[in-house]
PQR file with spaces between the fields and no chain letter, atoms N, CA, C, O and H, PARSE charges and radii, in Angstrom:
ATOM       1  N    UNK     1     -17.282    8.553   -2.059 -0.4000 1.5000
ATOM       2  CA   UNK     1     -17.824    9.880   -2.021 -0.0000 2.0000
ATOM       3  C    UNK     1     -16.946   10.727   -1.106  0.5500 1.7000
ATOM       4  O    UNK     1     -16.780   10.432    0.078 -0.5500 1.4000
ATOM       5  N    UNK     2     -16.343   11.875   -1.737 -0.4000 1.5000
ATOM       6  CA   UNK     2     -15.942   12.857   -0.733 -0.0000 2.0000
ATOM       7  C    UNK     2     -16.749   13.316    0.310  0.5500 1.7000
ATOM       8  O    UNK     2     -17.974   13.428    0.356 -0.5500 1.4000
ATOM       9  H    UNK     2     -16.478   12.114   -2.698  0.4000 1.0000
ATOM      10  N    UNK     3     -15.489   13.682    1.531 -0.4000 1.5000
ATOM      11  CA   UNK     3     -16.875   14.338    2.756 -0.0000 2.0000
ATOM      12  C    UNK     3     -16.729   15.691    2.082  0.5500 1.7000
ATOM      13  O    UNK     3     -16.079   16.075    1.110 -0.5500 1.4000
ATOM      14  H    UNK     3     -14.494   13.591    1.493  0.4000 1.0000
ATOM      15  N    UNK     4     -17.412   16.177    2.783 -0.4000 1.5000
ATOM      16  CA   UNK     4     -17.958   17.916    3.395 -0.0000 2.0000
ATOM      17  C    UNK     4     -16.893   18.350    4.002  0.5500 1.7000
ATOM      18  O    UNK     4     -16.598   17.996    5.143 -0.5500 1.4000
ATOM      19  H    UNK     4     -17.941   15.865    3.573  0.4000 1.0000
ATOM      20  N    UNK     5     -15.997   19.414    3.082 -0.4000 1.5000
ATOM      21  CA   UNK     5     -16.836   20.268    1.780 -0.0000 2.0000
ATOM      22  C    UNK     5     -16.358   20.007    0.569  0.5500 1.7000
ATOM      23  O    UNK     5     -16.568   20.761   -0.381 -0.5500 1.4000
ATOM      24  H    UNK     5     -16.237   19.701    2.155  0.4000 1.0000
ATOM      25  N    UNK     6     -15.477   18.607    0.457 -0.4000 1.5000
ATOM      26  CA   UNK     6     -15.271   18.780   -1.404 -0.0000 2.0000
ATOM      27  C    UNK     6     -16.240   17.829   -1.443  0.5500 1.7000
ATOM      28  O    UNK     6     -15.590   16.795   -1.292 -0.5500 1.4000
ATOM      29  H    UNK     6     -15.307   17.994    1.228  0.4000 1.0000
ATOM      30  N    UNK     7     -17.547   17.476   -1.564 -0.4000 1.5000
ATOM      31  CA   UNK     7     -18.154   16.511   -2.305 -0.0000 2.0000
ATOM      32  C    UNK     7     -18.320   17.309   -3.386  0.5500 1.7000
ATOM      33  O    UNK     7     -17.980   18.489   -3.472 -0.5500 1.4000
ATOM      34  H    UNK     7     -18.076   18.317   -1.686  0.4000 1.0000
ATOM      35  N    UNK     8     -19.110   16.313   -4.618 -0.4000 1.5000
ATOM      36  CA   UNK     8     -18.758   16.584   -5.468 -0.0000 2.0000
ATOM      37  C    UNK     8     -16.762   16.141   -6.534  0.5500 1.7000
ATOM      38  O    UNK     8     -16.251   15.957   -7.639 -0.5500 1.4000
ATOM      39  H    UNK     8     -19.386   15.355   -4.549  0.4000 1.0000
ATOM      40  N    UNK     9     -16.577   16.192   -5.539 -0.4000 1.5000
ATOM      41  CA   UNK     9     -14.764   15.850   -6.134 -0.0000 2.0000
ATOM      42  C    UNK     9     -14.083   14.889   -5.658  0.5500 1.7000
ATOM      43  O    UNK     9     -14.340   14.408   -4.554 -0.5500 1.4000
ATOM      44  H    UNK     9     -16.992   16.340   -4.642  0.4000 1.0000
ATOM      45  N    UNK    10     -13.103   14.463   -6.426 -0.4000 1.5000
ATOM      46  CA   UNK    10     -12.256   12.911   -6.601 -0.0000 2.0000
ATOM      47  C    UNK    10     -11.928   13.161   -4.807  0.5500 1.7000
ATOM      48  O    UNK    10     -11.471   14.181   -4.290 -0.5500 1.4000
ATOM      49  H    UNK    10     -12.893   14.853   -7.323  0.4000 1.0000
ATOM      50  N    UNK    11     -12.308   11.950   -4.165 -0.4000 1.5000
ATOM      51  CA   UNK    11     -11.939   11.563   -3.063 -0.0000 2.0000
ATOM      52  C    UNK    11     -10.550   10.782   -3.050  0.5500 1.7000
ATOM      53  O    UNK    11     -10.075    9.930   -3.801 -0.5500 1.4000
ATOM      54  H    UNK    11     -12.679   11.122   -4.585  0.4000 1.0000
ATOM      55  N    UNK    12     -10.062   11.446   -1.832 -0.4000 1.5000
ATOM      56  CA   UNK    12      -8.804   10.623   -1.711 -0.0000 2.0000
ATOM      57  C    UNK    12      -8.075   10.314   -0.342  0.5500 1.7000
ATOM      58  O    UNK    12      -8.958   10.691    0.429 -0.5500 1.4000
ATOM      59  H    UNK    12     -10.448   12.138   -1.221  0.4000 1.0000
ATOM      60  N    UNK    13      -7.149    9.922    0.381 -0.4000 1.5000
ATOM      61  CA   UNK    13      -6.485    9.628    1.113 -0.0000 2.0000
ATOM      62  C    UNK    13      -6.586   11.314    2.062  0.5500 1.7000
ATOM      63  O    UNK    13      -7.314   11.569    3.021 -0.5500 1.4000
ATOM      64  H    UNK    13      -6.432    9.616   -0.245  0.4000 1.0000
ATOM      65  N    UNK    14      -5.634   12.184    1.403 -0.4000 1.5000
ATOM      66  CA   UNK    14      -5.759   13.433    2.286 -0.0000 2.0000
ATOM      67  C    UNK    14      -6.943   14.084    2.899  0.5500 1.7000
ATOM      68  O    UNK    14      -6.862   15.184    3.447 -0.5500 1.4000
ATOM      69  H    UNK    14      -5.042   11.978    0.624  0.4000 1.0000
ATOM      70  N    UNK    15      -8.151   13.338    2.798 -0.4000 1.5000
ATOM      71  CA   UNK    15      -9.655   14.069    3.039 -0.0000 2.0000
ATOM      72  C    UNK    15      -9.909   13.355    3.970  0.5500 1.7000
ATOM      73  O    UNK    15     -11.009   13.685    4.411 -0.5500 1.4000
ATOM      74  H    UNK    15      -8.217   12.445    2.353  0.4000 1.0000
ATOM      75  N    UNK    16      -9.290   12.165    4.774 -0.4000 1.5000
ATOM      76  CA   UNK    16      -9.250   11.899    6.349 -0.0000 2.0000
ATOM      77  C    UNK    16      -9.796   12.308    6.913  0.5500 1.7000
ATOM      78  O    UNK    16     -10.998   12.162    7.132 -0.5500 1.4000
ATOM      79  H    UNK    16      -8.396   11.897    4.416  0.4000 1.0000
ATOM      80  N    UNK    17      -8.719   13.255    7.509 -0.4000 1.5000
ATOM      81  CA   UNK    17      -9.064   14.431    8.359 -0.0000 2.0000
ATOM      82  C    UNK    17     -10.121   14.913    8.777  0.5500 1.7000
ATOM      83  O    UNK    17     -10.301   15.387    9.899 -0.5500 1.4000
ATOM      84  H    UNK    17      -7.742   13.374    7.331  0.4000 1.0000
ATOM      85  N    UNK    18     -11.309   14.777    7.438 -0.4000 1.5000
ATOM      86  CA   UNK    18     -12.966   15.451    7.278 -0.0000 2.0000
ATOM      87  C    UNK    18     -13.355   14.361    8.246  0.5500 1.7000
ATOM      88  O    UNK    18     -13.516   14.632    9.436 -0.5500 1.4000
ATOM      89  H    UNK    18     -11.163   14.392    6.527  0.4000 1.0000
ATOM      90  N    UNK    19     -13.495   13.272    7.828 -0.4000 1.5000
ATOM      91  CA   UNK    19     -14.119   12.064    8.441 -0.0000 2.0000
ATOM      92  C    UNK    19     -13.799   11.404    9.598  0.5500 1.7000
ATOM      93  O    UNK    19     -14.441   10.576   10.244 -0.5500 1.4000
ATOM      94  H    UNK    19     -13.365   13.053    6.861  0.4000 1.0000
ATOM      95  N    UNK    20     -12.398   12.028    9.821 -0.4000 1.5000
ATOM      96  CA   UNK    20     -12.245   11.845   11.363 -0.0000 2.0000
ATOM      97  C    UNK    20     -12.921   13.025   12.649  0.5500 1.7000
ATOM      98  O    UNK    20     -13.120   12.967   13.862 -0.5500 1.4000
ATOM      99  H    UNK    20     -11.876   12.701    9.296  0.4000 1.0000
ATOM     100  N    UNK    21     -13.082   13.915   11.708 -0.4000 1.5000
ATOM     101  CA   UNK    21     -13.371   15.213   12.375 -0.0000 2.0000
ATOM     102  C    UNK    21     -14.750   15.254   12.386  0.5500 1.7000
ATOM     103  O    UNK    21     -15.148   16.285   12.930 -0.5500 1.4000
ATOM     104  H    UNK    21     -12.921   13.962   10.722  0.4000 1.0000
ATOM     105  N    UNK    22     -15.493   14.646   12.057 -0.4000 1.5000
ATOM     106  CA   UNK    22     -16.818   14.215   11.327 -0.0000 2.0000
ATOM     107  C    UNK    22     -17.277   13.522   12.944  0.5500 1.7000
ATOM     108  O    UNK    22     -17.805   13.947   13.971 -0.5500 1.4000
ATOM     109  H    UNK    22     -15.170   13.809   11.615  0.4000 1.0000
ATOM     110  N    UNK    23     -16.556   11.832   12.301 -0.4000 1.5000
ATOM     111  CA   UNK    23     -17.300   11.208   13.438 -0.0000 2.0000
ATOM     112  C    UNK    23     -16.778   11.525   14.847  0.5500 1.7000
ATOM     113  O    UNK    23     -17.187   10.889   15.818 -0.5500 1.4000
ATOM     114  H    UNK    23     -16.127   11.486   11.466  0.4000 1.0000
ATOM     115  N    UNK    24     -15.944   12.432   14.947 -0.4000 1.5000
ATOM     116  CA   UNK    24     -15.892   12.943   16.472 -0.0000 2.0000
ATOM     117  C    UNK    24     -17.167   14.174   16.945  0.5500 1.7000
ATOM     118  O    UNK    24     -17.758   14.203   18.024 -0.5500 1.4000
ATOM     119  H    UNK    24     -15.612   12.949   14.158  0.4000 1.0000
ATOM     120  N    UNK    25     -17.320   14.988   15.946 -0.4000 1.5000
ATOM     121  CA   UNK    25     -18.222   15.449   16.647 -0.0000 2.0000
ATOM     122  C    UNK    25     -19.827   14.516   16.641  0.5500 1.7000
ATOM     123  O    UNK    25     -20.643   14.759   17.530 -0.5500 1.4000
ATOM     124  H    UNK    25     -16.840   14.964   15.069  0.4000 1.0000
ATOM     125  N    UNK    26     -20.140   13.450   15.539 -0.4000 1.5000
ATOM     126  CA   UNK    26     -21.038   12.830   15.944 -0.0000 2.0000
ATOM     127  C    UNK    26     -21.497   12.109   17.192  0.5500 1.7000
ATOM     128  O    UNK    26     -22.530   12.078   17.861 -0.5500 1.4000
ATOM     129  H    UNK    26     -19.477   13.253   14.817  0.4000 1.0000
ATOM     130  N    UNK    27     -19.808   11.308   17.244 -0.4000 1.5000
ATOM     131  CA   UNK    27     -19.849   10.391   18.826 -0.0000 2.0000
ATOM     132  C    UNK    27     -19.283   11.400   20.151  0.5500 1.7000
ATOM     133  O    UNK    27     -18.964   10.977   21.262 -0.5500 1.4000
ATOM     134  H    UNK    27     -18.969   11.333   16.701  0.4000 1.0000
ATOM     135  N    UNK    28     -19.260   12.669   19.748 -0.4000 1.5000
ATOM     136  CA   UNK    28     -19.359   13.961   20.959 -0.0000 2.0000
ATOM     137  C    UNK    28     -17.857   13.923   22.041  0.5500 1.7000
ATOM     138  O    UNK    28     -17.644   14.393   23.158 -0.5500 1.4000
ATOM     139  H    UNK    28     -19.519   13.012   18.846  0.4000 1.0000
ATOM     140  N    UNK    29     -16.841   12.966   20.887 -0.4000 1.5000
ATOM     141  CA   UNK    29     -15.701   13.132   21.039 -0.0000 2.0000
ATOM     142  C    UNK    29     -14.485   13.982   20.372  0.5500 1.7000
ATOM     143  O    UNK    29     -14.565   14.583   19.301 -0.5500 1.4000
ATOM     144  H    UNK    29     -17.014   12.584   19.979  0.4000 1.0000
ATOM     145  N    UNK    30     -13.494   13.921   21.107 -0.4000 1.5000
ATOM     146  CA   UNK    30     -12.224   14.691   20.587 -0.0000 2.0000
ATOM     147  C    UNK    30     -11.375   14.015   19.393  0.5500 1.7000
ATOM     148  O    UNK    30     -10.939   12.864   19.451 -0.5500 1.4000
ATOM     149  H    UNK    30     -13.429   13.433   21.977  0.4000 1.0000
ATOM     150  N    UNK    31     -11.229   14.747   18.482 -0.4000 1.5000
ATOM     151  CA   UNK    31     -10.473   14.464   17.241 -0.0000 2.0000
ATOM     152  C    UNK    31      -9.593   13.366   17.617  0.5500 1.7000
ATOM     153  O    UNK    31      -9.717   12.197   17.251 -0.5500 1.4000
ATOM     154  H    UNK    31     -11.583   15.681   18.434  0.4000 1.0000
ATOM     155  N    UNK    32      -8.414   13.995   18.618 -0.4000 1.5000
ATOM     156  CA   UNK    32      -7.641   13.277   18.985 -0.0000 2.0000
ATOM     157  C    UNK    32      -7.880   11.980   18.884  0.5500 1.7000
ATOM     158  O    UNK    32      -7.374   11.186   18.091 -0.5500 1.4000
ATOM     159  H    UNK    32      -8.314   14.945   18.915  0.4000 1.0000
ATOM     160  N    UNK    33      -9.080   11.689   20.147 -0.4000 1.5000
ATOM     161  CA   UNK    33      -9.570   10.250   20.537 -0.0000 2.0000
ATOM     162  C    UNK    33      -9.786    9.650   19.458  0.5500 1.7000
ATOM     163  O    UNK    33      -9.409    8.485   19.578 -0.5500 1.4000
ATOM     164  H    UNK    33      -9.491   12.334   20.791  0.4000 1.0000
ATOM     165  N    UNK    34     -10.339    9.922   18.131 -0.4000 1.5000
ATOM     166  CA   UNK    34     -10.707    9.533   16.863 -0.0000 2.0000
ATOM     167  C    UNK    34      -9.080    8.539   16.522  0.5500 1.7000
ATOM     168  O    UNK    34      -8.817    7.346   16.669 -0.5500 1.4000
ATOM     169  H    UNK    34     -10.645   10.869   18.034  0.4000 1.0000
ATOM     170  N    UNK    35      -8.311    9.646   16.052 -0.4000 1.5000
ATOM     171  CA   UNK    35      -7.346    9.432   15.701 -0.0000 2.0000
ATOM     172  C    UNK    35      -6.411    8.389   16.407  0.5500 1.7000
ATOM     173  O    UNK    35      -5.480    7.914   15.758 -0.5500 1.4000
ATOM     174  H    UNK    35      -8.525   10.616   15.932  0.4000 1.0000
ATOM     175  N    UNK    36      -6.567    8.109   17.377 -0.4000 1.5000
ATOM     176  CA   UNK    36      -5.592    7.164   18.203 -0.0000 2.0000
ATOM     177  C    UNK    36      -6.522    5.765   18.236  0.5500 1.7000
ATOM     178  O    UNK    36      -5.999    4.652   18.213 -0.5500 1.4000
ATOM     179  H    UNK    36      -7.324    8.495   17.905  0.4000 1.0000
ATOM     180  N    UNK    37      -7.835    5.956   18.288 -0.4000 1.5000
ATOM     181  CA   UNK    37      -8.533    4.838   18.033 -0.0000 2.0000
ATOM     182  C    UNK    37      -8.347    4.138   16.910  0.5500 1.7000
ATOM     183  O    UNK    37      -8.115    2.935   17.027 -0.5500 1.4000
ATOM     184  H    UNK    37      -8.261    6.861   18.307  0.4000 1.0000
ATOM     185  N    UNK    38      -8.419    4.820   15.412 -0.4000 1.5000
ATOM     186  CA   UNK    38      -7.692    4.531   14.216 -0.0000 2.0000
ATOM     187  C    UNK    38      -6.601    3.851   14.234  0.5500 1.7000
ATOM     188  O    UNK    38      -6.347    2.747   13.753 -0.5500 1.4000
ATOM     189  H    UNK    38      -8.607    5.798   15.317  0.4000 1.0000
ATOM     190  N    UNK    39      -5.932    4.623   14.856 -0.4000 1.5000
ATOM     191  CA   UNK    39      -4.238    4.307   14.892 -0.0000 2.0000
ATOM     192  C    UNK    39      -4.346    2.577   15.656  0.5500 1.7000
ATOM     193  O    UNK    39      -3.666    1.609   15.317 -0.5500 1.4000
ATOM     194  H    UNK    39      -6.138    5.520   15.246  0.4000 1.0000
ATOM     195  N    UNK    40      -5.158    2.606   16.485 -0.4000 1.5000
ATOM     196  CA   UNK    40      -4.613    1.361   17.466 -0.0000 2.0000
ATOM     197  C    UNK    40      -5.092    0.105   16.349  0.5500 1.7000
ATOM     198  O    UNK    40      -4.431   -0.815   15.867 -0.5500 1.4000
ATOM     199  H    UNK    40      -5.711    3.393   16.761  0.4000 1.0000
ATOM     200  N    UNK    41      -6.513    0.491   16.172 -0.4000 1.5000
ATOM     201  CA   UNK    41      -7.297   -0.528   15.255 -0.0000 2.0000
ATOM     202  C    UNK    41      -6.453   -0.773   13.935  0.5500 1.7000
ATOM     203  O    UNK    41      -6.949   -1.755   13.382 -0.5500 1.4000
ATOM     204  H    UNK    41      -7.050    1.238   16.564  0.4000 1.0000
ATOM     205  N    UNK    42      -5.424   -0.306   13.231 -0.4000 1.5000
ATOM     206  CA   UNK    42      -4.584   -0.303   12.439 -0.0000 2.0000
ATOM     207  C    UNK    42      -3.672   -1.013   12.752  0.5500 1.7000
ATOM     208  O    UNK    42      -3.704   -2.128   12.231 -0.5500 1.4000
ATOM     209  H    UNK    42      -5.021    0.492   13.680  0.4000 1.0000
ATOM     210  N    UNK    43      -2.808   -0.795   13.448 -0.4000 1.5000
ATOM     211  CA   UNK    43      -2.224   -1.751   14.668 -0.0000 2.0000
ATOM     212  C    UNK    43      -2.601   -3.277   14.908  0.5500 1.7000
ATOM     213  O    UNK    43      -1.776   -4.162   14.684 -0.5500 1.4000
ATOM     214  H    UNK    43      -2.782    0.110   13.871  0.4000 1.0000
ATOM     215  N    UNK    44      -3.663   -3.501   15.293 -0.4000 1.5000
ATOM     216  CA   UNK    44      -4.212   -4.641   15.322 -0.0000 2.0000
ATOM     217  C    UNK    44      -4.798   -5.621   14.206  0.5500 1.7000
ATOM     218  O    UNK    44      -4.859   -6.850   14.244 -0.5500 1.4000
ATOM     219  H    UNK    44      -4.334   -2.782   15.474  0.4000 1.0000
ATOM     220  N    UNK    45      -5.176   -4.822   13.290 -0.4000 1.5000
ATOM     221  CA   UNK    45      -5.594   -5.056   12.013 -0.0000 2.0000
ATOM     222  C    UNK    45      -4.444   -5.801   11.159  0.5500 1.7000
ATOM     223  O    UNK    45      -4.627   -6.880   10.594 -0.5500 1.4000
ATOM     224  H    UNK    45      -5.126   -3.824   13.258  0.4000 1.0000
ATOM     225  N    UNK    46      -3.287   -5.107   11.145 -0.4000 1.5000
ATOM     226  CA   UNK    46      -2.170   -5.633   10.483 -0.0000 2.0000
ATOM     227  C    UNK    46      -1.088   -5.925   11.033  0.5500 1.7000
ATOM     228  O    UNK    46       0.057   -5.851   10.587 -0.5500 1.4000
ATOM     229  H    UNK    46      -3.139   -4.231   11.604  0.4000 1.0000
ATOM     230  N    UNK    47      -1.562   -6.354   12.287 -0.4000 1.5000
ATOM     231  CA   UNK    47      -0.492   -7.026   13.466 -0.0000 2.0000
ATOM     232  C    UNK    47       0.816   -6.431   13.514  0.5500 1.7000
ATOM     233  O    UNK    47       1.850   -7.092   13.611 -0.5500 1.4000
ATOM     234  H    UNK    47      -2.492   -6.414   12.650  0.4000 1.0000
ATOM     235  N    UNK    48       0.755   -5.001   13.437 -0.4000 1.5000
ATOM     236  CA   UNK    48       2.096   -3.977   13.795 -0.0000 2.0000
ATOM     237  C    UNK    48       2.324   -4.007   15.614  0.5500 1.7000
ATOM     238  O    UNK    48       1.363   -3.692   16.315 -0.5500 1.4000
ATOM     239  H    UNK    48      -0.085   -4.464   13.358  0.4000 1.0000
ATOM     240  N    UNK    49       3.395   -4.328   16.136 -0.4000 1.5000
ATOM     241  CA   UNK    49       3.823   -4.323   17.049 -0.0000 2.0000
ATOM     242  C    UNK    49       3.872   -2.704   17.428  0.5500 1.7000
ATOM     243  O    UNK    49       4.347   -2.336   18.503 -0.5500 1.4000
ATOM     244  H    UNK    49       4.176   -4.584   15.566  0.4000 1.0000
């Protein structure tokens, strides 16, 4: 399911952004912090040095 505001439409890779921007203001954090948390857990996930 697309986030808010294309639901309704083909979800894809570039609509990130929504859902990072999403759960930062849920957990009453900064985008940023979102994003580097991602990044690390990615990192670790697929054992990138």
């Amino acid at each position: 399911m697309a986030p808010e505001p294309h639901r309704g439409k083909r979800n894809d890779p570039s609509l990130v952004a929504f859902v990072a921007d999403k759960i930062a203001q849920e957990k009453g954090i900064s985008y940023e912090k979102v994003c580097e948390a991602t990044k690390e857990n990615a990192k670790r996930f697929f054992n990138i040095k």
